[in-house]
KOLKOLDO-29633 format. One line per field, with one value per residue: residue number from 0; residue in three letters; z negated, x negated, y negated of N, C-alpha, C in turn. Coordinates in pm, 1 decimal, always signed. Layout:
BEGIN
seq: (NUM;...)
type: (Ala;...)
n.zz: (Z;...)
n.xx: (X;...)
n.yy: (Y;...)
ca.zz: (Z;...)
ca.xx: (X;...)
ca.yy: (Y;...)
c.zz: (Z;...)
c.xx: (X;...)
c.yy: (Y;...)
This chain:
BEGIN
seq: (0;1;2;3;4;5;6;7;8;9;10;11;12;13;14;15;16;17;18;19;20;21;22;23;24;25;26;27;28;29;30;31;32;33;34;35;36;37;38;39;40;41;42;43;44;45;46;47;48;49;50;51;52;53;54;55;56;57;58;59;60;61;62;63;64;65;66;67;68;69;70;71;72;73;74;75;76;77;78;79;80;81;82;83;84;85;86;87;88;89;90;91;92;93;94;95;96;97;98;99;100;101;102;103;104;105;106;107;108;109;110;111;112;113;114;115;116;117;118)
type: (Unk;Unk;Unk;Unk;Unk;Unk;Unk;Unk;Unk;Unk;Unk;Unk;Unk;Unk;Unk;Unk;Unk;Unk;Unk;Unk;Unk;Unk;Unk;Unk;Unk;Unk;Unk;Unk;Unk;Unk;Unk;Unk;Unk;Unk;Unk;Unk;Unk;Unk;Unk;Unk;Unk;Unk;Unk;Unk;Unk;Unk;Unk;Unk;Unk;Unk;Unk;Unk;Unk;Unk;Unk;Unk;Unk;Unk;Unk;Unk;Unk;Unk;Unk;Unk;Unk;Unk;Unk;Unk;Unk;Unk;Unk;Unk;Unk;Unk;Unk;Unk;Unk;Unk;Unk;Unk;Unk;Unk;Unk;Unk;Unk;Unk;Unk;Unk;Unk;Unk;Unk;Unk;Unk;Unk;Unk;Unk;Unk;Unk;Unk;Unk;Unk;Unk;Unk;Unk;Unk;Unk;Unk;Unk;Unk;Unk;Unk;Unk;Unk;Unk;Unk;Unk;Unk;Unk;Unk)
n.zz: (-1514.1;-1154.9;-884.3;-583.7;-243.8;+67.1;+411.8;+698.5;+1061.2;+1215.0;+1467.8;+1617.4;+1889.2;+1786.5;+1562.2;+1445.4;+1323.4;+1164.1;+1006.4;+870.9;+690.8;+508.9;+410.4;+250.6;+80.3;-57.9;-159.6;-346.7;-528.0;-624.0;-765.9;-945.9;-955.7;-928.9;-595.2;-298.6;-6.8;+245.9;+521.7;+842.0;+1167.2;+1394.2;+1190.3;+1071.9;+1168.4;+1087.8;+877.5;+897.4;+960.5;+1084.5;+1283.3;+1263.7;+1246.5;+1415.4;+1506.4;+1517.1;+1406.4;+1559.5;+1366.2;+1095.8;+823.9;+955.8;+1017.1;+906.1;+674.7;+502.0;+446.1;+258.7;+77.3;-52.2;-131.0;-276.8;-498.6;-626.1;-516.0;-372.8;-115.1;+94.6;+300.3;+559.9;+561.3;+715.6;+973.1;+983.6;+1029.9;+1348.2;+1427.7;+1409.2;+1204.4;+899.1;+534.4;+521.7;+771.0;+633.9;+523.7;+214.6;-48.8;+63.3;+70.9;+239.7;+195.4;+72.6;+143.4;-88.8;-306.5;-206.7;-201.5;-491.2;-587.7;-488.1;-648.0;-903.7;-915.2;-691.3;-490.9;-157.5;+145.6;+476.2;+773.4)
n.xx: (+2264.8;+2337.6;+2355.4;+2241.3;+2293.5;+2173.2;+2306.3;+2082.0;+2063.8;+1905.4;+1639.4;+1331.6;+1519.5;+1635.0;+1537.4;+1657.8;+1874.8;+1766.2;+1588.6;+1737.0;+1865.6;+1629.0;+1598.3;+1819.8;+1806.2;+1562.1;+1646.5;+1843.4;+1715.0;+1526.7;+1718.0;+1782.6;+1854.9;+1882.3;+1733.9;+1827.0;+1744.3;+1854.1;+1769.0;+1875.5;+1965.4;+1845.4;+1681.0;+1546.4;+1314.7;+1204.4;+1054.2;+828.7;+438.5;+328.3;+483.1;+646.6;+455.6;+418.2;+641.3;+905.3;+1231.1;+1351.3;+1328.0;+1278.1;+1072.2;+751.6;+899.5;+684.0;+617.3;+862.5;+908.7;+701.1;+712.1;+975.7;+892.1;+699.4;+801.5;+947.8;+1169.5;+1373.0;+1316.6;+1454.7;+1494.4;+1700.5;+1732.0;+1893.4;+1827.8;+1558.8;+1475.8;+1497.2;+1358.5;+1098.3;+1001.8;+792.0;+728.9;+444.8;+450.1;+538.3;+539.1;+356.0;+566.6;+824.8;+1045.7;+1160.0;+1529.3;+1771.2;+2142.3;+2253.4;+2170.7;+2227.8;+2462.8;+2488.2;+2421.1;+2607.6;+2797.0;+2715.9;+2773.7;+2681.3;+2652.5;+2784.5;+2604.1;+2637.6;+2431.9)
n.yy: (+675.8;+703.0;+925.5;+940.8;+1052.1;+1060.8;+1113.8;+1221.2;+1250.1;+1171.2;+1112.7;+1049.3;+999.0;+767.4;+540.8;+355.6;+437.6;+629.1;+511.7;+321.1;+503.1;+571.5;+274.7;+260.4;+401.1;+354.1;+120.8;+214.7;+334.5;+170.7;+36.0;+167.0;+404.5;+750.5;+895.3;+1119.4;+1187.3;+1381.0;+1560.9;+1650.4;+1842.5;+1711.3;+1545.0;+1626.1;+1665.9;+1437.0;+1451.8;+1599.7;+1615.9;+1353.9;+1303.1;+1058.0;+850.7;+553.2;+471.0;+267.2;+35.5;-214.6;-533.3;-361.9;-214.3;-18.6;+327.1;+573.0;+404.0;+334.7;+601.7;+692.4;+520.7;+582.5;+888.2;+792.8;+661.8;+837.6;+935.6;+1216.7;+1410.4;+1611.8;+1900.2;+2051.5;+2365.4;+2543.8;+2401.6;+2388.4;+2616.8;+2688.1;+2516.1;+2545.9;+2495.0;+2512.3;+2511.8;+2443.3;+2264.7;+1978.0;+1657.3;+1537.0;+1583.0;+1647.0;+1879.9;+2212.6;+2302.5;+2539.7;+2552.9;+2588.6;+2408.5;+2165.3;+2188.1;+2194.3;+1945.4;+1770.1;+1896.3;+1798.3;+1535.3;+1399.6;+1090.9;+1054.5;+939.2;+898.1;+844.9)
ca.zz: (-1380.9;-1032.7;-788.1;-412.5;-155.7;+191.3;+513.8;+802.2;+1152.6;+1356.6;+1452.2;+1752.9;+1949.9;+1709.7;+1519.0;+1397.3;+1234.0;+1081.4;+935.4;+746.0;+596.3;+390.6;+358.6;+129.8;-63.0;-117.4;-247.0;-409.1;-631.4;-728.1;-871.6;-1095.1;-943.8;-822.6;-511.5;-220.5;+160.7;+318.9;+660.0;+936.1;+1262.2;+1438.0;+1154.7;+954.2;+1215.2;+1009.4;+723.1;+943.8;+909.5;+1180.5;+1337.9;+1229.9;+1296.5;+1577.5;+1510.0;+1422.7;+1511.4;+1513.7;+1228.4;+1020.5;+832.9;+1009.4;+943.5;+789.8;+567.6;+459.5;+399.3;+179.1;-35.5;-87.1;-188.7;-344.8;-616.4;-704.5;-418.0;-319.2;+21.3;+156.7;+469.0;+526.7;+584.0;+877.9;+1095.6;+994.0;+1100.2;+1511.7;+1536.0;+1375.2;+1097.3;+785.7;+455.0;+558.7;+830.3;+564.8;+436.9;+118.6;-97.9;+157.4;+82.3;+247.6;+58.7;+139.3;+167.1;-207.3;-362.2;-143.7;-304.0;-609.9;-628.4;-472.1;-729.0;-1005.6;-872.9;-624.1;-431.4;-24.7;+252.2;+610.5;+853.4)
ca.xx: (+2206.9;+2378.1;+2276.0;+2264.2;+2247.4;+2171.2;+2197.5;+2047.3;+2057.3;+1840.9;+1485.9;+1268.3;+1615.7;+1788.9;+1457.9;+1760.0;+1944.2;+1664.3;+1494.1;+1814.1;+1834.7;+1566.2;+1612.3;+1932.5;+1744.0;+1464.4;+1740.9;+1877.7;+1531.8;+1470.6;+1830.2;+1768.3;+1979.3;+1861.1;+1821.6;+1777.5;+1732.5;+1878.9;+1803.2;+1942.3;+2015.0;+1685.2;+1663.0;+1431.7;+1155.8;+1131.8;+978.5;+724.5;+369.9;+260.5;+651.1;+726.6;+378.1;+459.3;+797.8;+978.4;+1303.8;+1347.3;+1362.5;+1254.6;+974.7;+737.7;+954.1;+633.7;+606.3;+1008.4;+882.6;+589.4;+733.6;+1054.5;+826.8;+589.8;+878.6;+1029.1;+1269.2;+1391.4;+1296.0;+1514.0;+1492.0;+1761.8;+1630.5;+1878.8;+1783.8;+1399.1;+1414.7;+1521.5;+1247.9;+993.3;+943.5;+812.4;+675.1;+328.0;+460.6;+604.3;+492.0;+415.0;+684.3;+929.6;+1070.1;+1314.0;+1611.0;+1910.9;+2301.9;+2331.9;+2088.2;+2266.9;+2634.3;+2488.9;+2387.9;+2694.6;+2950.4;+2717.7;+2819.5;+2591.9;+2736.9;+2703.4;+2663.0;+2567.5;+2373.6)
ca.yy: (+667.0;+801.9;+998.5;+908.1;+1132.7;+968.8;+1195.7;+1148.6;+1370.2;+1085.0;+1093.6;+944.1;+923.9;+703.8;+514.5;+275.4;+526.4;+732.1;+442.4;+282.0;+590.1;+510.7;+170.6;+211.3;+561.0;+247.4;+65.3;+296.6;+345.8;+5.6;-17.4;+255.7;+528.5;+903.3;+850.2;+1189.0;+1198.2;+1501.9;+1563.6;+1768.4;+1857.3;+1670.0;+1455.2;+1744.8;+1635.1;+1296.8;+1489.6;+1654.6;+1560.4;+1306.2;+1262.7;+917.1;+776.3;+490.0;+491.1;+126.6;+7.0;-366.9;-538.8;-259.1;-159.7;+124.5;+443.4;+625.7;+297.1;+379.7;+754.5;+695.0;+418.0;+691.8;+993.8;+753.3;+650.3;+988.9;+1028.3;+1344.8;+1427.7;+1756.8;+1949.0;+2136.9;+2511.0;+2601.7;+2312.6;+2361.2;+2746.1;+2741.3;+2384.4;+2628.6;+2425.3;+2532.2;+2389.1;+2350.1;+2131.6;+1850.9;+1559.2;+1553.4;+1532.5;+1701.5;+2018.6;+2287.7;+2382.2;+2592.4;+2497.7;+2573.1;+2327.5;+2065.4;+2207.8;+2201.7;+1828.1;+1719.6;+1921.8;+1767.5;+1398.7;+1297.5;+1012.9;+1096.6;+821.0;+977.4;+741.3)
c.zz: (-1287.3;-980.0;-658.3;-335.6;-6.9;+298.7;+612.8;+867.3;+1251.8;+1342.6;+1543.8;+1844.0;+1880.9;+1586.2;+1383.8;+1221.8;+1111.7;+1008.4;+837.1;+656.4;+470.0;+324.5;+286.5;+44.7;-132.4;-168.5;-345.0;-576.8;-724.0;-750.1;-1003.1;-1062.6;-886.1;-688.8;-407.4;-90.9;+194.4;+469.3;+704.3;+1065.7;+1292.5;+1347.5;+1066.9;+1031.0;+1135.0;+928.9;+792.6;+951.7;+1092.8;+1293.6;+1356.3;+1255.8;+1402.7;+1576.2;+1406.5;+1486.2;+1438.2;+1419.9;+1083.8;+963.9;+945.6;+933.6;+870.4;+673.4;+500.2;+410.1;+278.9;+102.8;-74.0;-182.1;-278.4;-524.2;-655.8;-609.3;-380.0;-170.3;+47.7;+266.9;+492.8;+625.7;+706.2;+939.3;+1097.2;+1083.9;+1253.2;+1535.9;+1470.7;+1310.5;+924.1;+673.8;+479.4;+664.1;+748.1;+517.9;+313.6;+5.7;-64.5;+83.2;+149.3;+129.9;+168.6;+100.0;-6.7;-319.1;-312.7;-193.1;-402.9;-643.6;-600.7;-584.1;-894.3;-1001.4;-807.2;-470.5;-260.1;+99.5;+392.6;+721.7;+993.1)
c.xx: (+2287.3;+2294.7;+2305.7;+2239.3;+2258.4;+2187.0;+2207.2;+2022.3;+1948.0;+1679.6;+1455.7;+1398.4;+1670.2;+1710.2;+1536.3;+1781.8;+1886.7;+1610.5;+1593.9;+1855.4;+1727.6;+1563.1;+1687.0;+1872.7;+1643.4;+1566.4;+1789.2;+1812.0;+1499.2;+1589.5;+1833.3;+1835.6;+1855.3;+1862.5;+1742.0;+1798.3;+1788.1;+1892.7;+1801.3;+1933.8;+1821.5;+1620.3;+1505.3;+1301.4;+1104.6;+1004.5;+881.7;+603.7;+298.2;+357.4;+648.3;+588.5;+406.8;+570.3;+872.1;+1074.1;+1310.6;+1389.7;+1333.4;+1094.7;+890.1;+870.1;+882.4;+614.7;+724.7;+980.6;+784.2;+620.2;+845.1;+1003.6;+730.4;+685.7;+963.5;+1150.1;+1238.2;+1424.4;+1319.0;+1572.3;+1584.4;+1721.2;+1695.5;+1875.7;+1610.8;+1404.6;+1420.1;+1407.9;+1119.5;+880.0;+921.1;+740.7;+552.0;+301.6;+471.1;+500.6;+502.9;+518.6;+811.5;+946.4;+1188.7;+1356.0;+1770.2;+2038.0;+2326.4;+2249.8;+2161.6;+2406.2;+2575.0;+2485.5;+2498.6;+2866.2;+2900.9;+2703.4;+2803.8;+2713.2;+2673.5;+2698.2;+2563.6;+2578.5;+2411.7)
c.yy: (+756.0;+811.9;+991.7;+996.0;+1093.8;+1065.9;+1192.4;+1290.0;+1324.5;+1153.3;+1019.8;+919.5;+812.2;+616.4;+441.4;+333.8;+534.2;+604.4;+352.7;+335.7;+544.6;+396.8;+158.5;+317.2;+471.2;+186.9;+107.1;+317.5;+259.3;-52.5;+67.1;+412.6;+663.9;+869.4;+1052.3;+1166.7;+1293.7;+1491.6;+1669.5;+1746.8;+1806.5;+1579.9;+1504.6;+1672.1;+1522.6;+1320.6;+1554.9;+1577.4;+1493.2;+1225.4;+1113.8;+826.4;+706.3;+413.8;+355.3;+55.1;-149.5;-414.4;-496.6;-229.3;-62.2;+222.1;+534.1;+532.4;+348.9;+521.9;+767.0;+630.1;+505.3;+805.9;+903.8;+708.3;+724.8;+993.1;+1186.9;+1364.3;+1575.9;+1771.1;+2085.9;+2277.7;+2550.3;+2566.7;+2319.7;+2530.7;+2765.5;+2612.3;+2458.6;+2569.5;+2474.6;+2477.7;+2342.2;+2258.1;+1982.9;+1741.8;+1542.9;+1488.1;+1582.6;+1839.5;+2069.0;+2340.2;+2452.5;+2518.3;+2476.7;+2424.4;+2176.1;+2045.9;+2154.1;+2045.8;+1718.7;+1752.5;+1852.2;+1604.2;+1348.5;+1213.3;+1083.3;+985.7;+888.7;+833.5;+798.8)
């Protein structure tokens, strides 16, 4: 089995973006592979609890539909810690399933193969 690592910077600007993100980490899932999310920059708000309610860009599932079917089949949903600390986000913001992690947790998964595709 590989390991996917998807990552995404979008949120409510960019609904597009942020929401094909998950659509290939759902793919990802139901081929058999690892699959993780990593978001950044404004993308961390995704994983916040209440964010993505609303939120559907054409074509597309909802984006909390894409979030809940992710965490609901063992995706790894990570918020990267120095984009959550200046939006004054911390874990009891997340949805569950979400967690922050620091820079090295994000090395670490990438020097032990994980494939990377940025949305």
């Amino acid at each position: 089995m590989g390991h996917v690592m998807i990552h995404n910077t979008r949120g409510k600007e960019d609904v597009e973006r942020a929401s094909l993100a998950f659509v290939v980490a759902n793919t990802a899932l139901s081929s058999g592979q690892e699959a993780t999310v990593l978001l950044t920059i404004e993308g961390v708000r995704v994983a916040t609890k209440g964010y993505a309610a609303g939120l559907q860009a054409n074509g597309f599932e909802p984006l909390v539909d894409l979030i809940q079917k992710f965490v609901q089949n063992d995706g790894r949903l990570w918020v990267c810690g120095a984009c959550a600390k200046p939006r004054n986000i911390t874990d009891a913001d997340l949805v569950e399933g979400a967690q922050i992690i620091g820079a090295a947790t994000a090395v670490e998964a990438l020097v032990n193969g994980a494939q990377t595709l940025s949305l």
